[in-house]
Every structure is written in structure tokens, then in C-alpha cells.
N, C-alpha and C positions, 0 to 999 in steps of 0.2 A: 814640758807638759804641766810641771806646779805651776810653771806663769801662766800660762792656759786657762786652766783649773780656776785660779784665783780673778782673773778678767772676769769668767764664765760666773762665779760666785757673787761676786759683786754686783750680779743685776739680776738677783734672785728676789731683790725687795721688788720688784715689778712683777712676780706671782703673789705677794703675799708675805702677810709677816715673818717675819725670820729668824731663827732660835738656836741657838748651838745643841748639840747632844750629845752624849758622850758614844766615841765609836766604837771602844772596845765589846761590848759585847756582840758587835755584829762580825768583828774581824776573830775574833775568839771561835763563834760559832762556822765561820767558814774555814778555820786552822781545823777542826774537828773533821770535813769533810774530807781531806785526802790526805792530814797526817796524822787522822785517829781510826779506830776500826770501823767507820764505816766501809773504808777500803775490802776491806773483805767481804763487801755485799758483791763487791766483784769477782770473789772469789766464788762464790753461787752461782751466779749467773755464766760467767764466763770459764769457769776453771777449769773443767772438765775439757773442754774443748782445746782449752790452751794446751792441756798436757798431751789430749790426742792429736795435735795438730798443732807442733813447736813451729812448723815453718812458714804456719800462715797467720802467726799474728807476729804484729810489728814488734820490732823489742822493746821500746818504749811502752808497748801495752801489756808485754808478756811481765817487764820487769814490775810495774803497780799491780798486777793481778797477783803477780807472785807474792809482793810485799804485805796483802790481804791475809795468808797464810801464818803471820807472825801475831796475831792479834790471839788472846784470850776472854774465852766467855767473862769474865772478872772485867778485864778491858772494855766492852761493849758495857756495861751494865754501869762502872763509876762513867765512861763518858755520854751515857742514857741521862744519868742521871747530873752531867754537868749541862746538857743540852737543855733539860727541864728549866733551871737554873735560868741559863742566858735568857730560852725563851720569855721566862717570866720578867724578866726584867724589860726585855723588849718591849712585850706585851705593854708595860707600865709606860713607856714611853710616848705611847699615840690614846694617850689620855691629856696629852700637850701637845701634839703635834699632828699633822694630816699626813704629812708625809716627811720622808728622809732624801733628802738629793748628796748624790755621792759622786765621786768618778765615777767612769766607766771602766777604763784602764789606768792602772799608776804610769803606766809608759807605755812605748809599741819598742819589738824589736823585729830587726833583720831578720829573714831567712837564713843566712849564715850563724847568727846568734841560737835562734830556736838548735839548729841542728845540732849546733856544740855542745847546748846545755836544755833538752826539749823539757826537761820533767821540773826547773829553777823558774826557767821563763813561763811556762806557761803556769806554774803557781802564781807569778807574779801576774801577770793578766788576770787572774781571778778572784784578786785581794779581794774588791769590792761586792764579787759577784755571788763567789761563794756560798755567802751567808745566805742568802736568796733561798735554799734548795732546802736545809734545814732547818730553818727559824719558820717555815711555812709562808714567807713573801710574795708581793705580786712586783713589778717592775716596766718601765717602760724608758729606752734611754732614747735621749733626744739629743741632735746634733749642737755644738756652741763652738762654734768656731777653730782656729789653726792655729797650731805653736807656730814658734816663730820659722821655724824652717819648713814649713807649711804640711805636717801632719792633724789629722784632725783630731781634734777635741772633742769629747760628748756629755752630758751631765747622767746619770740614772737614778730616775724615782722611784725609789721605794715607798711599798706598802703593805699593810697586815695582808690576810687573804683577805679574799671578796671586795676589798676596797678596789677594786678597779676603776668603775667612775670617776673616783678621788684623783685617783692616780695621773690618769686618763687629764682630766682636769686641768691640772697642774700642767704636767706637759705641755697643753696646746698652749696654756700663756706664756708658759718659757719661751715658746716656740715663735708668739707674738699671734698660734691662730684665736678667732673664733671662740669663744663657749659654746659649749654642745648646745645650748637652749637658744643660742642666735645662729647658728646655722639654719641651712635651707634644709627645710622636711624632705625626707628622704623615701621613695618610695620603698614599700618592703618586699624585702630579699626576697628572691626567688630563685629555681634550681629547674636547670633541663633533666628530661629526663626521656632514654628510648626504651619503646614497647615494642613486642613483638609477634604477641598471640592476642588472647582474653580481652587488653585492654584498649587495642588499637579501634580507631571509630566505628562505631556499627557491631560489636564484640560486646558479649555480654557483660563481659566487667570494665567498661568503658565508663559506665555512670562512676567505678569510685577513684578516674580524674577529674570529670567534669563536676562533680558533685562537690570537690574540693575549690575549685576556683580556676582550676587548671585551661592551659591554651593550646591548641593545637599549632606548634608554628610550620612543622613540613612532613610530608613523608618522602622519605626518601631510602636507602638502602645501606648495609652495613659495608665494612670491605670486604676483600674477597676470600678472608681467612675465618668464615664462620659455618659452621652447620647447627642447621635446625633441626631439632630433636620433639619427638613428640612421648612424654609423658604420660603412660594411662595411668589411671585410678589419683591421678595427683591433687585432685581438688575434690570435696564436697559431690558427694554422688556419684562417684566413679568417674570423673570428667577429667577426661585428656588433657593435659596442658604441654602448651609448646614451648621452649625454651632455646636460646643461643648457645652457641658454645663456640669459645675459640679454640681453632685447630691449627695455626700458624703453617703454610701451604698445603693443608690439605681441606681448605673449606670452599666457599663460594659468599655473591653476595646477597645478601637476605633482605628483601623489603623490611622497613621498621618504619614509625615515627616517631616523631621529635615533638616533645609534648613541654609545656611550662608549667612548673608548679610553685605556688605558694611555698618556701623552705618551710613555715612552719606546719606544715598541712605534711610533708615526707615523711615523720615519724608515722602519723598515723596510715598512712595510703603502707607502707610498708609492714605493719603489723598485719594487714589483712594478708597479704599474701600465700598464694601456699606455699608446705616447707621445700619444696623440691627447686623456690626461685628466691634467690636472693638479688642485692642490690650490689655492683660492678660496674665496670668501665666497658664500655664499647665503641670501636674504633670506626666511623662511617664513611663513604666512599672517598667525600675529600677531604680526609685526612685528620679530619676533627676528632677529639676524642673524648666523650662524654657520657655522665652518667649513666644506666642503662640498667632494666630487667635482665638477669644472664642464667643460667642453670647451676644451682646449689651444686657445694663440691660432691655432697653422697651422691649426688648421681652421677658426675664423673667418676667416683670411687666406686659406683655400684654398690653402694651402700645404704642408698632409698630404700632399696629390695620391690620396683616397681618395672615394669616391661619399658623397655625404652626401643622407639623405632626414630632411626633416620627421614627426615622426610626433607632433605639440602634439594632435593632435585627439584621440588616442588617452587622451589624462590623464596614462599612467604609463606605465611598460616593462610591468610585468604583464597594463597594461589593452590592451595591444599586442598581445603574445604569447597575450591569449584572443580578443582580437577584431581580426582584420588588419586593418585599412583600406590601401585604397591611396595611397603613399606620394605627398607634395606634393614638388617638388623646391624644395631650401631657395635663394633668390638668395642667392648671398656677393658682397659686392660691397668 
């Protein structure tokens, strides 16, 4: 993997000038993440659950949560304050350089290796990587070829935060692609998204997809594990709103459409909404599973505190609004 490593290095001058650094303080900073007390941020997170439930975590992860528990406030505070330390010095480093290329892995091992020894090998796997999580880094590793017994090789470029561009950058020349500024213009991002009441065509709040840029690509139907729910008082003037809900075999399938929106237009079209609908997954007749308006969990939990009627029999809001049935009251339980 060194001879790897060192092939992969030697054609680092074809990104750009190239400067040695010194690597202790990045490898120092990643020894702090699992043999100093941050380890006991796992003890937070996870400890409680480990103690109530020895048999459902793995012992390799029971054993590092438990190792959490040996650290003291004194502990946390001198390695706070060795952290400050590294960072600073880091810091001072990409005052001469744009980025840092490192391994990826010092080596790979076996499946039979990890099992003998999981908690040595997979430290070793993270030399490089470590330092990434506390030093505050950004990163992106690109492929460089095969040792000679034909494992692969990677290089990872390091960078401050926010320098992603930079980052970004670099990589595609290792890589041998393209600069972002000679690339072919790219149309912008957009997001599907299903509707099911309010904003489907002809629906009063139809204008706030169309008004965003949005496209109507199909209507078509959910699977057949949904029930639609109709919502009083949920909008601005006591206005009904209808909403999805999945019921895994006990639903039906619900007309919707499939609408296209500008990504950067979703923040906003979603602040309007009301609170009783949030933004979910919805699963469509064939099989597709795509973003989707669905019914906020308070109203599953019953927790809106608003009348909620079943209205599945109906097929769709439209098919509602032409032909009333009388409404089922929905159990929430």
C-alpha cells in the first residue's frame, strides 16, 4: 500500500504545486477522537440504552461505549484544550497550502483480521481520517490506482471547512477531469414532488406550484396502502385540508399528481404550508417512491386537536368534492 501511496504521490505535481507539511498535528487530533474522552460523547448518546439492552448491541460497541465511562471532567477540559492547540496550528497551515492529500487507508485488511482484532484494525483504517471530524475538515477521496496484488488505492483531500470548491478542485485534476468552469452548463436541480388536495390542478392552492416554476408531469395514483383524511379547520379560515396517510394493508389507492419543482423554490412552497402537512415519501402504483405532501405526525398522534374524517372511499379530493359520501370517523389510536 506505501508503494501505492508513493506511485499515487509522485503525480501530485499535475494538480499543482506541491509542499510537504508536517502531519503530526492532524494525526494527534484524530488519536483524541477514540483514545481520548470524546469517547464518552458516546456514553450520552448511547448508554443508557446499552445498559438497558446488554444484548442488543454488539460487543465491540458495548465494549467503546463502556470505555466512555472512564474519562473525567479534568480529562475533557486538558484534551479541549489540546484540541484548541492542534486546531490552531492547522489553521496556520492553509495560509501556504489549499489543500492536504493523504491516504485514505494505511492498509486494508481481511474479514478474518477485523474479527480477531475489530477495535486495533479499525483504528488503523482511520489514521488518516480521524482528524477530519475534529479539526472541523471538509474531504473528498479519489481513486489512484492498485497495489501490486491488486487492492485499491485512494488519495483524500483535505480541507478547512467551507473550502469545498477548493477541495472539489483538486480532486477533479487528480482525477485527470474537467475544471468546474469547463464543464458543460448544467441545468438546475429540480425535485418531484406528489400532491393530493389544495394543490393539485384546478385547486386553490395550485398557483403556489405554478407560480414557483413548477411542472405538471402526470397524474396518476398512490399504492394501495393509503387513506385519505380530510382535515377541518386546517388552513386559514376554517378550510378542510386533505391529506395521505399510510396504513400498510389497510389503505386504498388515492389519485395524486406528480408535479416538478425547481429544488431551490422547495424551501419556500413548504413554509406555506399548513401545520397539519408536512413533506414525506410516497410510494405510487408502480412502485416508484417519491417525494410527497403526507399528513403531519400530530395528526396521526391526534395531537393537531382538529376533527379528522376518513374520506379513502372517495379515491381522491376531486373525487370528494364531486361526489360526497358520508364521512367514516378515522380511529387514531
Amino acid at each position: 500500500m506505501r508503494d501505492a501511496h508513493l506511485a499515487a504521490r509522485a503525480d501530485l505535481s499535475h494538480g499543482g504545486a506541491v509542499v510537504e507539511v508536517p502531519l503530526e498535528p492532524f494525526l494527534q487530533a484524530g488519536e483524541l477522537l477514540y483514545q481520548g474522552p470524546w469517547v464518552a460523547e458516546r456514553v450520552v448518546a448511547f448508554g443508557d440504552f446499552v445498559a438497558g439492552h446488554p444484548a442488543a448491541a454488539h460487543p465491540v460497541v458495548a465494549e467503546i461505549v463502556a470505555g466512555g465511562r472512564a474519562y473525567t471532567a479534568l480529562d475533557v477540559f486538558r484534551a479541549e484544550y489540546r484540541l484548541q492547540e492542534l486546531r490552531a496550528e492547522v489553521s496556520r497551515l492553509w495560509a501556504d497550502v489549499d489543500v492536504v492529500v493523504l491516504p485514505t487507508v494505511a492498509t486494508t485488511f481481511t474479514v478474518a483480521e477485523v474479527l480477531e482484532n475489530p477495535i486495533a484494525t479499525n483504528t488503523a483504517l482511520g489514521l488518516y481520517t480521524h482528524c477530519g471530524n475534529l479539526l472541523d475538515l471538509c474531504a473528498v477521496v479519489v481513486p489512484a490506482g492498485y497495489t501490486e496484488d491488486g487492492r485499491p488505492c485512494s488519495l483524500m483531500v483535505l480541507g478547512p471547512a467551507l473550502a469545498d470548491d477548493v477541495v472539489l478542485e483538486v480532486a477533479a485534476r487528480l482525477t485527470g477531469a474537467a475544471p468546474a468552469e469547463a464543464a458543460t452548463p448544467q441545468a438546475d436541480p429540480t425535485t418531484e414532488l406528489v400532491v393530493v388536495g389544495h394543490h393539485l390542478s384546478g385547486q386553490p392552492r395550485n398557483g403556489e406550484l405554478t407560480g414557483r416554476g413548477a411542472v405538471l408531469l402526470e397524474t396518476t395514483t398512490t399504492g394501495s396502502d393509503y387513506r385519505l383524511l380530510k382535515i377541518d379547520g386546517a388552513a386559514p379560515g376554517n378550510v378542510a385540508v386533505p391529506a395521505l396517510l399510510r396504513v400498510p394493508g389497510h389503505g386504498a389507492a388515492i389519485e395524486v399528481e406528480l408535479w416538478q419543482l425547481p429544488a431551490a423554490e422547495l424551501p419556500g412552497f413548504l413554509a406555506r404550508l399548513p401545520d397539519v402537512l408536512a413533506l414525506g415519501r410516497v410510494r405510487l402504483a408502480d412502485g416508484r417512491t417519491v417525494p410527497g405532501l403526507v399528513a403531519d405526525g400530530s395528526v396521526v398522534s391526534g395531537s393537531a386537536g382538529r376533527p379528522v374524517t376518513d374520506i379513502t372511499d372517495a379515491g381522491g379530493w376531486r373525487r370528494h368534492l364531486a361526489r360526497p359520501r358520508s364521512p367514516l370517523a378515522l380511529p387514531i389510536r
